[in-house]
Steps between C-alpha positions, in 0.01 A plus 500: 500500500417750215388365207753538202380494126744617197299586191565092333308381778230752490492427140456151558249497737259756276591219235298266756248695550601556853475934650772569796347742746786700677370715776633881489646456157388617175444081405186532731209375363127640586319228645213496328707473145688192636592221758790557700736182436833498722776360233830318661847700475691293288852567366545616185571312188693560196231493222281660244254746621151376413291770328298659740102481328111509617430315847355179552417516110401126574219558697429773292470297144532124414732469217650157351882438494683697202506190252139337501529139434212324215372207692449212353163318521498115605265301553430278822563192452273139589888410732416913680154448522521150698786663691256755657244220550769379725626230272898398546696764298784403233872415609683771725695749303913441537689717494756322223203457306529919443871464523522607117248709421533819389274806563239415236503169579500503893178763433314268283529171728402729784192600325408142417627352820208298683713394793271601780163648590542889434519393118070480499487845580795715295378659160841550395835406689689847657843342371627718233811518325781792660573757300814499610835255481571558817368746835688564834115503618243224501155585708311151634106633589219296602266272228336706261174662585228577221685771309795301477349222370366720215743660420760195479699693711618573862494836676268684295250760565534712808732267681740474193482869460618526828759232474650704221515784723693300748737380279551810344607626842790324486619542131329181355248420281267220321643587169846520610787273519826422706567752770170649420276204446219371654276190407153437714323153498243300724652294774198239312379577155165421463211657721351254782147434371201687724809724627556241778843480642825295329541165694852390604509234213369764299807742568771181438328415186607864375819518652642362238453789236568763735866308519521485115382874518776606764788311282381694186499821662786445690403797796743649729195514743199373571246742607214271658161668548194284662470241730504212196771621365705528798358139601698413152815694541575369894400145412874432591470654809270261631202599747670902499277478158152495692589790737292830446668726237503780706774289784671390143587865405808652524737157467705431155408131430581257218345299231732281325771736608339845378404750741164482576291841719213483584216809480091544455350452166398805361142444466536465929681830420193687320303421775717610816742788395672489851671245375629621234814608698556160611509398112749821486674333749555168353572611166799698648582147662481338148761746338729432834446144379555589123886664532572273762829260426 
C-alpha cells in the first residue's frame, strides 16, 4: 500500500524530528543527509497545523523548558541520612493525608517527604507547582536523572526540548492550559541515590502524589513514557504492568478512569530516531483518546 502523508502529518513528524523518505518523489531525501524512517498512514485529524521549524533541534541543542523553575536548597536530613544507611524509613505517605493540599503545599511536603530510600539521594524534589488550572494533557516520565534533579524540574534539557516539540505537534504546550495544556512530572520525585533503579515499595511510596498531581490537573489523557511510569499507571491492571513497553503500545488503558497510552521516553527517543515514528504513532493514539466520548 502507498504511503499517504497530507502536509499536518508531514508537519508533525518534522516537529519530531523524524525525515519521510518517499522514493521517486520530490520528498526524497539523499542518503547521506538523512535516515530513511518509514512513518504509518494514519487518517487525518481535525487540528492545528504545527509550525513546521529546524529538524531534530533536540539533538542539535539542549535547552531547558520555557519557564525555568528556582530550586530550592534543602538540606539532608539525620531521618534521610539513616534512611540510606538502610535504617526503617518514616510512615507511608496516604493518600488522604494530601487530600487537601493545594499546589504549593503538595510541592513543599514532596520536597520534605522522607518516606522511602530515594530521599538520600535527591538535591531538590522534581514536584513543581502547574502553571496551569487545568490541562487536557498530563506526561508521567521515569525518576529524575541528574539534570532534573538540578534543575527542580522534570523534562529538561535535550529530552524536555524534545518533549516540547512533541507536544507542540499536537497543539499543546507546557505553558498552556485547557484544550491546549500540558503538565509533565516524575512518575517518583526524588532521584534514586547512585542512579540505581526505583524499588517496588519505592514506586507505592510515591504513588500517592502522582494521584494528588492527576486530581489537580485534572488530564483528559495520560501520556505515559518509561517503563516506571507505565509500572505506575497499569498498577490496576495487575501483572499487564510488568510486560515490555514495546507489547504495551498501541492499547488505550486506564488509571483511575483516565485514558492512559503508553510511548518511549524521549531521552530513549534521542538515542534511537527510528522510533520516533512509533512516538508519532502513539501520540496520534492519544488525541483518538482525547476527543473520544
Amino acid at each position: 500500500m502507498a504511503l499517504q502523508l497530507d502536509e499536518r502529518q508531514r508537519a508533525m513528524l518534522l516537529e519530531m524530528g523524524v525525515r519521510v523518505w518517499l522514493p521517486g518523489t520530490d520528498l526524497a531525501l539523499a542518503a547521506d543527509n538523512a535516515v530513511a524512517v518509514q512513518a504509518p498512514a494514519l487518517p487525518a485529524r481535525a487540528m492545528p497545523p504545527a509550525p513546521v521549524g529546524a529538524v531534530s533541534a533536540a539533538e542539535q541543542r539542549p535547552a531547558s523548558p520555557a519557564t525555568p523553575v528556582t530550586p530550592v536548597s534543602r538540606p539532608v536530613s539525620v531521618q534521610a541520612a539513616s534512611v540510606a544507611a538502610g535504617a526503617p524509613a518514616s510512615a507511608p505517605v496516604q493518600a488522604s493525608a494530601l487530600a487537601a493540599l493545594d499546589w504549593d503545599g503538595l510541592a513543599d511536603t514532596a520536597a520534605a517527604c522522607e518516606s522511602c530510600g530515594l530521599c538520600a539521594g535527591r538535591k531538590h524534589a522534581t514536584l513543581q507547582p502547574a502553571q496551569q488550572a487545568q490541562a487536557d494533557w498530563m506526561v508521567v516520565g521515569d525518576p529524575p536523572e541528574e539534570d532534573e534533579d538540578s534543575a527542580a524540574q522534570a523534562f529538561v534539557e535535550a529530552p524536555g526540548l524534545l518533549l516540547d516539540n512533541m507536544l507542540k505537534a499536537v497543539g499543546a504546550s507546557r505553558s498552556g492550559s485547557g484544550p491546549q495544556g500540558a503538565y509533565a512530572t516524575n512518575v517518583v520525585k526524588c532521584r534514586p541515590p547512585h542512579g540505581r533503579n526505583p524499588q517496588p515499595a519505592d514506586l507505592a511510596q510515591c504513588a500517592a502524589y502522582l494521584q494528588r498531581e492527576i486530581e489537580l490537573v485534572q488530564p483528559k489523557v495520560i501520556f505515559a513514557v518509561g517503563r516506571f511510569a507505565v509500572q505506575t499507571l497499569l498498577s490496576e491492571h495487575g501483572a499487564l504492568a510488568t510486560q515490555p513497553l514495546g507489547k504495551l503500545r498501541g492499547s488505550v488503558y486506564r488509571y483511575r478512569g483516565i485514558p492512559v497510552v503508553v510511548s518511549y521516553h524521549p531521552k530513549l527517543l534521542l538515542r534511537n530516531s527510528a522510533d520516533k515514528a512509533k512516538a508519532w504513532a502513539d501520540l496520534c493514539l492519544a488525541m483518538d483518546a482525547l476527543s473520544a466520548p
